[in-house]
C-alpha positions as CSV (number, residue, x, y, z in Angstrom):
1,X,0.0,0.0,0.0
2,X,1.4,3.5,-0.9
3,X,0.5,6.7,-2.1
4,X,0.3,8.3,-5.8
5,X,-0.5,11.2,-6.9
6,X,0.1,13.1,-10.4
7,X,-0.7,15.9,-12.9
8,X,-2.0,15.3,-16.9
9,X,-2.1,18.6,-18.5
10,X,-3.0,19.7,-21.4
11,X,-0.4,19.3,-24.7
12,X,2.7,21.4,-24.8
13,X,2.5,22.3,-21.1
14,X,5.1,20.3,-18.1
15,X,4.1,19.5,-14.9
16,X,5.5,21.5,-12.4
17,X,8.4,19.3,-10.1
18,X,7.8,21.2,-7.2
19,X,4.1,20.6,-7.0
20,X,4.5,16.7,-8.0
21,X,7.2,17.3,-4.8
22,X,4.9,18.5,-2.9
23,X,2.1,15.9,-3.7
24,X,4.7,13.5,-2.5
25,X,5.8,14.9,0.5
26,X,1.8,15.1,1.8
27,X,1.9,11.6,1.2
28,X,5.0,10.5,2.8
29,X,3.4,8.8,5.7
30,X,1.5,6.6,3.1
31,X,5.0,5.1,2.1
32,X,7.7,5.6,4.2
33,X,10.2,2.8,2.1
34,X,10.8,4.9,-0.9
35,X,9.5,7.0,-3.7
36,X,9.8,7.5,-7.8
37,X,8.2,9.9,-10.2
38,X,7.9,9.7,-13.9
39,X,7.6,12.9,-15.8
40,X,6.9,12.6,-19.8
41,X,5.5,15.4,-22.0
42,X,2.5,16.9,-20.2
43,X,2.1,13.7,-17.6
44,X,3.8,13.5,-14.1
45,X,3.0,10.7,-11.9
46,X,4.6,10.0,-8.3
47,X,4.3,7.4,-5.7
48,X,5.7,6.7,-1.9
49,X,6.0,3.2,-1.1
50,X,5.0,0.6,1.7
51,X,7.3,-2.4,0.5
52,X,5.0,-5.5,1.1
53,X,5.5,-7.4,-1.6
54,X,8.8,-7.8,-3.9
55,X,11.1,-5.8,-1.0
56,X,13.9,-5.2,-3.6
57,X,12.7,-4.9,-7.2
58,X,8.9,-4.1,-6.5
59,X,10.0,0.3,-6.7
60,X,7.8,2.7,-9.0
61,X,7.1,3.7,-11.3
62,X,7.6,0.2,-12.7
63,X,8.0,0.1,-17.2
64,X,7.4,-1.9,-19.7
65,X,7.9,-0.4,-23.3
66,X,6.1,3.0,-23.3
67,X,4.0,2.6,-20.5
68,X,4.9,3.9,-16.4
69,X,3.0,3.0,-13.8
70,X,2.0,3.5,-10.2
71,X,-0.3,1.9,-7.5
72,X,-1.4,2.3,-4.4
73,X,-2.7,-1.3,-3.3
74,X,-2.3,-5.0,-4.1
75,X,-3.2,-7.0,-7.2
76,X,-3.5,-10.5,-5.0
77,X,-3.8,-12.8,-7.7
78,X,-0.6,-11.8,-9.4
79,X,1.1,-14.6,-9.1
80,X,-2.0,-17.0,-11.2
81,X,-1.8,-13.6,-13.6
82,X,1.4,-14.4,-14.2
83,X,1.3,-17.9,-14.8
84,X,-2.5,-17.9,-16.7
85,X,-1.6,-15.2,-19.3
86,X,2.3,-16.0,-19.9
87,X,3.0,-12.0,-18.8
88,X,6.7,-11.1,-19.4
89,X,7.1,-9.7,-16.4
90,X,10.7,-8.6,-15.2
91,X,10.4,-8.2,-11.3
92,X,8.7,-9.9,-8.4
93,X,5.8,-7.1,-7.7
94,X,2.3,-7.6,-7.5
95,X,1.6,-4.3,-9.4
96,X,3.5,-5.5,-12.6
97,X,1.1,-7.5,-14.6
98,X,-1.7,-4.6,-14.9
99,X,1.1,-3.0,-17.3
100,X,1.2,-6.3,-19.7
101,X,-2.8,-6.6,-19.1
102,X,-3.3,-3.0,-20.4
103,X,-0.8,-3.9,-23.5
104,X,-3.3,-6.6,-24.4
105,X,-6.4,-5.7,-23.6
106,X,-6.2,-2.0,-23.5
107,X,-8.5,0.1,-21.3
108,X,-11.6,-1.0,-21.1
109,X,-10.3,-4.8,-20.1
110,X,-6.9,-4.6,-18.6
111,X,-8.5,-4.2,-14.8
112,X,-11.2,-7.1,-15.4
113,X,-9.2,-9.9,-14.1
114,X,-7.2,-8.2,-11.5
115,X,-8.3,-9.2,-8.2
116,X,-7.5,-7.1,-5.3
117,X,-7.4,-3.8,-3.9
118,X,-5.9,-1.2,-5.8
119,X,-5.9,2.5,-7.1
120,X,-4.0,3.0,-10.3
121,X,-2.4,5.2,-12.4
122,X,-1.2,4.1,-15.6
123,X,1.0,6.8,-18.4
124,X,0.7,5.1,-22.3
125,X,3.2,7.5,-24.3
126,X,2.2,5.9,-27.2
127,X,-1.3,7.0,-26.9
128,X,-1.2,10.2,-25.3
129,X,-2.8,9.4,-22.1
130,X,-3.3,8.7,-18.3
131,X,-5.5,6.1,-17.4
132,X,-6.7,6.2,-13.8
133,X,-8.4,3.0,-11.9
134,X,-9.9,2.0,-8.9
135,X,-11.0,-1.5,-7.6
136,X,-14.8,-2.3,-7.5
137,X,-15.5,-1.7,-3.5
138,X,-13.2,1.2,-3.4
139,X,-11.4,-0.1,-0.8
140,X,-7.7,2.0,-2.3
141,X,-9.0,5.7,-2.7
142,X,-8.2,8.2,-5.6
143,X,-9.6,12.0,-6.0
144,X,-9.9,13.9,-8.5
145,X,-9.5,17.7,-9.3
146,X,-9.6,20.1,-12.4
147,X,-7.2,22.2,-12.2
148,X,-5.4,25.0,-14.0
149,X,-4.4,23.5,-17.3
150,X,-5.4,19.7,-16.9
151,X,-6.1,17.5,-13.7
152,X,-4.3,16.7,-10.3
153,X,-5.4,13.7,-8.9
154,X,-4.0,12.2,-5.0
155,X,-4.6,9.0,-2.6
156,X,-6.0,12.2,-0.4
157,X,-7.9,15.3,-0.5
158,X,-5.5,16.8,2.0
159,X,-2.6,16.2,-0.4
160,X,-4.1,18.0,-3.4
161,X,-4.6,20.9,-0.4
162,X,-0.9,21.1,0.4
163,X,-0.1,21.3,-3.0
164,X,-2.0,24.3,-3.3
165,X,-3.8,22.9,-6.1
166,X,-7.4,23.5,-4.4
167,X,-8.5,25.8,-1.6
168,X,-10.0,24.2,1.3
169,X,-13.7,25.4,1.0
170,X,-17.1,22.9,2.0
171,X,-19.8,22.3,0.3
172,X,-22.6,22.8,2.1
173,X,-25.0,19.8,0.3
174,X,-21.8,17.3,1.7
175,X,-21.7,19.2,5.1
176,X,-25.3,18.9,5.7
177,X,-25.3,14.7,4.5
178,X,-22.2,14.3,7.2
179,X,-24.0,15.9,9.5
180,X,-27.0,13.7,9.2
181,X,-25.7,10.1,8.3
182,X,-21.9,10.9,9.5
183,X,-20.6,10.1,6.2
184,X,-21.0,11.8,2.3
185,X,-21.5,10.1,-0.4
186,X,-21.1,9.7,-4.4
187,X,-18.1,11.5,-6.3
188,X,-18.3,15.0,-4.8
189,X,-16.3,15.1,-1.5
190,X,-17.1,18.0,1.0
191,X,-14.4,20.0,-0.7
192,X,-15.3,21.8,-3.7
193,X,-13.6,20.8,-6.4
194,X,-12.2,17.6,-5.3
195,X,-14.0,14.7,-6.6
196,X,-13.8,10.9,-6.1
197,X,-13.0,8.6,-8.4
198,X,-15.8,5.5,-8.3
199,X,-15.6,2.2,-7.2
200,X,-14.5,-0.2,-10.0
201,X,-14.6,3.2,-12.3
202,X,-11.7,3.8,-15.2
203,X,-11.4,7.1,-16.5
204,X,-9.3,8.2,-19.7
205,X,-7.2,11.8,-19.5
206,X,-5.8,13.1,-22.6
207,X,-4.9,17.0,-23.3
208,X,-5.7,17.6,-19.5
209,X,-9.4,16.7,-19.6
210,X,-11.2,12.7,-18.8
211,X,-12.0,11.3,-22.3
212,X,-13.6,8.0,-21.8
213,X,-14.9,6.7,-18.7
214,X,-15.4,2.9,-17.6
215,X,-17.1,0.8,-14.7
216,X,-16.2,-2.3,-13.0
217,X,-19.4,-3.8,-10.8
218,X,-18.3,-5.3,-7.4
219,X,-21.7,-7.4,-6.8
220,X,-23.5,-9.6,-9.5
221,X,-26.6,-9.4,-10.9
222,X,-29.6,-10.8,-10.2
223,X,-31.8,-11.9,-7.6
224,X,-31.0,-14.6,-4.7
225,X,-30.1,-18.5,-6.4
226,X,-31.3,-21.8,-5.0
227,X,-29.2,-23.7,-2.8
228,X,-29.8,-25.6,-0.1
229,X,-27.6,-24.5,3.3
230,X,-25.4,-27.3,3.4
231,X,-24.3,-26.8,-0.2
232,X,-24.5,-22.9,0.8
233,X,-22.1,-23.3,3.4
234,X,-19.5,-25.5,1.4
235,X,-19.5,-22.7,-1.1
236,X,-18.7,-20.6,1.6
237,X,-15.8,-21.8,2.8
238,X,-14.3,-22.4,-0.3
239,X,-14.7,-18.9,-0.8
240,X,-13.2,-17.9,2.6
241,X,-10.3,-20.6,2.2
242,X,-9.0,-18.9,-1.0
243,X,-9.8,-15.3,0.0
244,X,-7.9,-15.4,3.4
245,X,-5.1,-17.3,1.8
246,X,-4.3,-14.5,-1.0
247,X,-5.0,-11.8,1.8
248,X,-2.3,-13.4,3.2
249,X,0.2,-13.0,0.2
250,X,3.1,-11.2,2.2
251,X,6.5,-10.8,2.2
252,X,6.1,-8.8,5.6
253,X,5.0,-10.0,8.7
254,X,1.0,-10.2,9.2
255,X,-1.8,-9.8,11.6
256,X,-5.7,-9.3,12.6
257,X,-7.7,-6.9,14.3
258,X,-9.5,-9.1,16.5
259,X,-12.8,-7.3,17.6
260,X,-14.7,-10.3,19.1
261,X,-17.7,-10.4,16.4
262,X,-18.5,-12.7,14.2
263,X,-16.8,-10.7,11.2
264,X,-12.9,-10.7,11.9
265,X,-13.7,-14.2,14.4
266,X,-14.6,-15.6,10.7
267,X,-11.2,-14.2,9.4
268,X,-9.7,-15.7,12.7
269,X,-10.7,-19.3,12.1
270,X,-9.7,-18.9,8.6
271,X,-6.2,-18.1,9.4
272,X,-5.8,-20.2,11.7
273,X,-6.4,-23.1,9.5
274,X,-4.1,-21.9,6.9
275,X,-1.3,-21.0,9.4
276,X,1.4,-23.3,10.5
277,X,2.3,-20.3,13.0
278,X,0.0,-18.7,15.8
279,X,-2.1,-16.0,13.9
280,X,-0.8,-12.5,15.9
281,X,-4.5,-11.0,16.6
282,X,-4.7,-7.3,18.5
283,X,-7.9,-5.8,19.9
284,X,-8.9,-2.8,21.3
285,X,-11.2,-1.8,24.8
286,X,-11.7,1.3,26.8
287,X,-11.0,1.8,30.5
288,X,-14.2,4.1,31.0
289,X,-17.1,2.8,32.7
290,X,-20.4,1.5,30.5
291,X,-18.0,1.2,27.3
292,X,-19.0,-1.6,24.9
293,X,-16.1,-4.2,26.4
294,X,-15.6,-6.9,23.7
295,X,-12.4,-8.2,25.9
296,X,-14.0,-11.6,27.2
297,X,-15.2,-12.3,23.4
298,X,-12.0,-11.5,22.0
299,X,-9.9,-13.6,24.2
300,X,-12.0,-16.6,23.7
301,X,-11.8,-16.9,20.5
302,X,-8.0,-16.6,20.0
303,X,-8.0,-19.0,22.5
304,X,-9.6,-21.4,20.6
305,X,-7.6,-20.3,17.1
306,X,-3.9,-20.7,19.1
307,X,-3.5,-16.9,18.4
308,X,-0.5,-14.7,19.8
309,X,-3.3,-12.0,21.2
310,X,-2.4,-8.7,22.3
311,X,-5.1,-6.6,24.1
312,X,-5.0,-2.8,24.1
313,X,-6.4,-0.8,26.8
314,X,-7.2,2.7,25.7
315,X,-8.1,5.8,28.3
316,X,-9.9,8.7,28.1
317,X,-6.4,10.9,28.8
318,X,-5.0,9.2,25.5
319,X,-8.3,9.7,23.6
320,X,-8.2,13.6,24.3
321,X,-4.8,13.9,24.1
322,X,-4.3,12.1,20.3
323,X,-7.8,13.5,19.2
324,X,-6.9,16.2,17.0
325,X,-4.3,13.6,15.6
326,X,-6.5,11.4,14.6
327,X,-9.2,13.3,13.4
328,X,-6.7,15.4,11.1
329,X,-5.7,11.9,9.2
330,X,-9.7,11.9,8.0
331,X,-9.4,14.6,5.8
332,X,-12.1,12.8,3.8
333,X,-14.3,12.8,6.8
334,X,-16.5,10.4,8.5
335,X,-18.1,10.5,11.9
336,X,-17.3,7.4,12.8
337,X,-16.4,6.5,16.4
338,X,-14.9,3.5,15.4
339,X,-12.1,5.8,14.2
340,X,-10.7,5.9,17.8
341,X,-10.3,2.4,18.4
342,X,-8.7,2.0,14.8
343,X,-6.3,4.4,15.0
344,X,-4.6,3.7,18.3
345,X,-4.5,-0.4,16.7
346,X,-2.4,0.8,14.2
347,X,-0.1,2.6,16.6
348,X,0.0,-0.9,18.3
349,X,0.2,-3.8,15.5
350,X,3.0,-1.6,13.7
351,X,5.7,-2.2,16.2
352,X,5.1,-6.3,15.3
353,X,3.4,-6.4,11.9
354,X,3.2,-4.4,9.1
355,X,-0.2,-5.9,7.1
356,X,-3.4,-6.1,8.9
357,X,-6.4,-8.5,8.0
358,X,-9.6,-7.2,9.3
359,X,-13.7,-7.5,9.2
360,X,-15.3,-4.9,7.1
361,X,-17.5,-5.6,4.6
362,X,-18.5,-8.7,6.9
363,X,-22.1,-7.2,7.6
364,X,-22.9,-5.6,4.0
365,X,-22.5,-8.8,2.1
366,X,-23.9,-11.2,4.6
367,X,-26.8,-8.7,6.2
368,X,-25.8,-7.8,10.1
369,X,-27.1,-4.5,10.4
370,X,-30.2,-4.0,12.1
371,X,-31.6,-1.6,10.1
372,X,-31.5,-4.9,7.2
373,X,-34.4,-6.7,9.0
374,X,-36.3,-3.1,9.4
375,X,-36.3,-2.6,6.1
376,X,-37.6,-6.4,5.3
377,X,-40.7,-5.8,7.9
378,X,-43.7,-4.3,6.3
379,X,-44.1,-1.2,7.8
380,X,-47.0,-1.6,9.4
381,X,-45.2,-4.5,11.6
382,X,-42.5,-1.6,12.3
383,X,-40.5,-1.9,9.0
384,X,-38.5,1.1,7.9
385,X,-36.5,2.6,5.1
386,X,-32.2,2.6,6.4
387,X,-31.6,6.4,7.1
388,X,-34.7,7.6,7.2
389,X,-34.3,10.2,9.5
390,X,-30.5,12.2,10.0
391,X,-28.7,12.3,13.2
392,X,-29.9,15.7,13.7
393,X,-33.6,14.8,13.3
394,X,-33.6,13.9,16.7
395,X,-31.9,16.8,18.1
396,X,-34.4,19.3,17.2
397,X,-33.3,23.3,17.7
398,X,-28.8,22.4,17.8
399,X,-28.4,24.0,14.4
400,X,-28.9,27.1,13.3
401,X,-30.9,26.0,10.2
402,X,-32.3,22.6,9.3
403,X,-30.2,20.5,7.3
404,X,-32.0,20.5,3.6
405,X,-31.9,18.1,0.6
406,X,-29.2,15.8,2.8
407,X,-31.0,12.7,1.5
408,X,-30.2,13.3,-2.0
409,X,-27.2,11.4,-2.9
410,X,-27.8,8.1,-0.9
411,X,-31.5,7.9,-2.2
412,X,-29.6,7.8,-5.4
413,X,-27.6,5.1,-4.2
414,X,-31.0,3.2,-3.4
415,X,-32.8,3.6,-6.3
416,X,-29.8,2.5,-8.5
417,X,-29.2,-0.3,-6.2
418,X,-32.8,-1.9,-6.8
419,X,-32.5,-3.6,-9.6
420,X,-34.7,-5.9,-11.3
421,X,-34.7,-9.5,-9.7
422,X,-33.2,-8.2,-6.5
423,X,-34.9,-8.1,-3.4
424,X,-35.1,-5.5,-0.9
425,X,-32.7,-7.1,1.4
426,X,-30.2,-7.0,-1.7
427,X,-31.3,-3.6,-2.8
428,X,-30.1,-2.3,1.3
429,X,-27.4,-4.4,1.0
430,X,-26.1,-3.0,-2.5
431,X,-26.9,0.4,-1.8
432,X,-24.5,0.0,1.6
433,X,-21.8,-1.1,-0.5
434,X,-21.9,1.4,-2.9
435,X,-21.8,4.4,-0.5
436,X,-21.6,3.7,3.3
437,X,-18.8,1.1,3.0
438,X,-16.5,3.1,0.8
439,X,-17.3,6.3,2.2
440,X,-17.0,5.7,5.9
441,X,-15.9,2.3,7.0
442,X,-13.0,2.1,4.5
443,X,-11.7,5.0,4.5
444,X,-11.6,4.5,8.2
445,X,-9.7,1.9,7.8
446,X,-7.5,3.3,5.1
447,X,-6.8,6.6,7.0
448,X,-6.3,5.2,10.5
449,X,-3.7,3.0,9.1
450,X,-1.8,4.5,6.6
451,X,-1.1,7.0,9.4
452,X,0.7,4.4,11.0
453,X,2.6,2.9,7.4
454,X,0.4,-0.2,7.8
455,X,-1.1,-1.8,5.2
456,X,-5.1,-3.0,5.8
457,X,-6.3,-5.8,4.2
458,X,-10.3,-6.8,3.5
459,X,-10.7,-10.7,3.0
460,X,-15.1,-10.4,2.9
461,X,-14.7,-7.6,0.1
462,X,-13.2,-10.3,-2.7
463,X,-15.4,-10.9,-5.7
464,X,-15.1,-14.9,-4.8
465,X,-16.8,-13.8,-1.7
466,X,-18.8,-11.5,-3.4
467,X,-19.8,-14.1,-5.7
468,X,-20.7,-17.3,-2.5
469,X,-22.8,-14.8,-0.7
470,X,-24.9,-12.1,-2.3
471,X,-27.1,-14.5,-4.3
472,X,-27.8,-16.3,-1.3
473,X,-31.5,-16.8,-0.4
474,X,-32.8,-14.4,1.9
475,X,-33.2,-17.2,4.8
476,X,-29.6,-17.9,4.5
477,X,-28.6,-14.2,5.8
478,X,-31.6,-13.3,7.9
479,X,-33.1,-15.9,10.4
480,X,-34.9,-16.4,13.7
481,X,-34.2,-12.5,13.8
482,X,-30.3,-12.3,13.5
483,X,-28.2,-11.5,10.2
484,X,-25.6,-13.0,8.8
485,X,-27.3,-16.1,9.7
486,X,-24.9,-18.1,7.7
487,X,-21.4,-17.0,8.7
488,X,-23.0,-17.6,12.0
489,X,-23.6,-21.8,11.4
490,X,-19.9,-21.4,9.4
491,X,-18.3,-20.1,12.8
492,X,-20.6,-22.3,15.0
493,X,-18.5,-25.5,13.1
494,X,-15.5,-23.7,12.3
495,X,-14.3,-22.0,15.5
């Protein structure tokens, strides 16, 4: 995991090297083992690195004929890349076959069988332009901005900021949605003029303006298969076997967060199967009184798995004292108290591990949020739409003026989610994904950590995943009212 960043003018101008220097140097904490640029006409792309895989040849930008690249991410299946499609690659690193993908099956295909998380940025010479890609959950983050002359583009918001590229100015329609539903969603971030680039989206810059644009779906279509639950859960762990294992594709040492849920206890049992050595597992807890204390749970479970565990124990001192800290590394923000916990984890795993499985997308694909069975029930047994009401709904007379129009972009989200053959269980669920999951949850995850130079890795948002457990029946995620009903009778004979 790194950071990139770059500039694609327009013909006959040159990027400037202090501003590519200064893109860099906002993102030094992303990649603290190294960093390259490649300038070339109007184009100037840089990257810091996080060496994880392919310690000595795997720098960027990495070449082949007149094409440069950089990547923030990993392309996990590299190594079956390689082998399936004969690639003449010339070093070890995961981010080398998108290069000889591209040469064959040019823009609109290259990123179809990569498999991974990943945001890249790919010069062609030959063609005159800079292709920009993101993988299909958006778990690796890339913005946008028009700038002077052509576009910037960064791994952060704040980078583009330093750079002097954009002036820090909110949006009020993204201030009012964060205030609501503690998150913002779609391509517009809260600053104006900085944009995000999609899930699974490709874009095409040439003479400093996007050209083409592409998109990659993370979920497949349709509505829920048949299958019975034994055959369900088979699937399943197939699909958990080989997603933990290329999660696990490393040449640095590894870890978990370890919350004590079924999500990253899932992950857990995984890794311990695959493991010949104890799984190092590190969770977090508070010291105050009445705070949610998923110790007991935690321990237990690595326990059971053989894990090396490591509990935190954070206090209120250290929360105040670090809270500006870690609140400045969100400079895409989220309200997300999970932030908190996250953060000081990072500070803790890096001094033993420098890659870090976790839970997320656990509860989007495999239906574990509450508001999932509301929006099932009819409504006159209680049933509700997800976000109905804002945060502030419920606080009546706080702000000055009512937040307007705050509903906009995820009721966008919703109505392209329902698609025909999909039920409303899968419509929530898609909707989720497509917003709240990129939005706020991973780029929780990606913030916290890269403030730390640790890399954060997903296992639950893999397409093979994807692919075992959105189709599943209804009954196989929501039962006897609980979600994720399924991972629930995996863990019951797995763990």
């Amino acid at each position: 995991m790194c950071g990139i960043a770059g500039l694609a003018l327009r013909h006959g101008m040159v990027p400037d090297p202090a501003i590519l220097a200064a893109l860099a140097a906002a993102l030094g904490h992303r990649g603290p083992d190294g960093a390259g640029q490649h300038v070339a006409e109007n184009v100037g792309i840089a990257q810091t690195r996080l060496a994880i895989i392919d310690l000595v040849t795997g720098d960027q930008p990495l070449f082949a004929g007149p094409l440069a690249l950089v990547a923030n991410g990993e392309v996990y299946n590299y190594v079956e890349l390689r082998a399936e499609h004969m690639l003449p690659c010339t070093t070890g690193s995961d981010c080398e076959p998108p290069l000889h993908l591209y040469r064959r099956d040019g823009v609109a295909g290259y990123a179809q069988a990569m498999r991974g998380m990943y945001a890249v940025a790919l010069h062609d010479r030959a063609a005159r332009r800079l292709v920009l890609t993101r993988d299909p959950f958006g778990i690796k983050p890339l913005y946008l901005a028009e700038i002077e002359g052509g576009i910037a583009f960064a791994s952060e918001p704040q980078a583009l900021i330093a750079a002097g590229l954009v002036q820090p100015r909110v949006r009020r329609e993204a201030r009012d949605e964060l205030l609501q539903m503690q998150f913002t969603t779609g391509a517009e971030t809260i600053f104006e003029g900085i944009r995000r680039l999609l899930p699974g989206e490709t874009v095409v810059i040439a003479d400093g303006a996007i050209v083409e644009r592409h998109r990659r779906a993370a979920l497949p279509a349709g509505g829920p298969g048949i299958i019975s639950e034994q055959d369900a859960l088979t699937r399943l762990d197939a699909a958990l076997e080989d997603s933990v294992r290329v999660h696990q594709r490393s040449d640095v040492p590894y870890g978990l967060f370890l919350s004590g849920g079924i999500d990253s206890g899932v992950v857990l049992a995984m890794m311990a199967r695959l493991n010949t050595q104890p799984v190092r597992a590190f969770t977090a807890a508070f010291d105050v009184p009445g705070a949610a204390d998923e110790r007991a749970a935690a321990e237990a479970a690595a326990l059971a798995a053989g894990a090396k565990h490591t509990t935190l124990t954070i206090s209120e001192a250290e929360v105040w004292r670090h809270l500006p800290q870690i609140v400045a590394t969100m400079d895409d923000p989220a309200a997300d108290y999970a932030i908190i916990p996250t953060w000081f984890l990072a500070r803790r795993a890096v001094q033993e591990v420098k890659v870090v499985l976790s839970g997320e997308g656990g509860d989007e694909l495999f239906a574990g949020y509450g508001r999932y069975r509301s929006a099932m029930r009819p409504w006159w047994l209680g049933g509700r739409q997800p976000r109905a009401a804002g945060a502030f709904d419920h606080v009546p007379d706080v702000l000055r003026e009512a937040p307007r129009l705050w509903r906009d972009g995820i009721a966008a989200a919703e109505a392209s989610s329902a698609t025909p053959g999909r039920t409303r269980l899968q419509a929530a669920q898609a909707a989720d994904i497509a917003d709240w999951l990129p939005n706020d949850l991973l780029t929780k995850l990606d913030r916290c950590l890269m403030a730390h130079a640790v890399e954060g890795r997903t296992p639950f948002l893999d397409r093979g995943i994807a692919e075992a457990a959105f189709r599943l029946p209804d009954g196989l995620k929501l039962r006897d009212g609980m979600g994720k009903w399924i991972l629930r009778k995996w863990l019951e004979k797995n763990l």
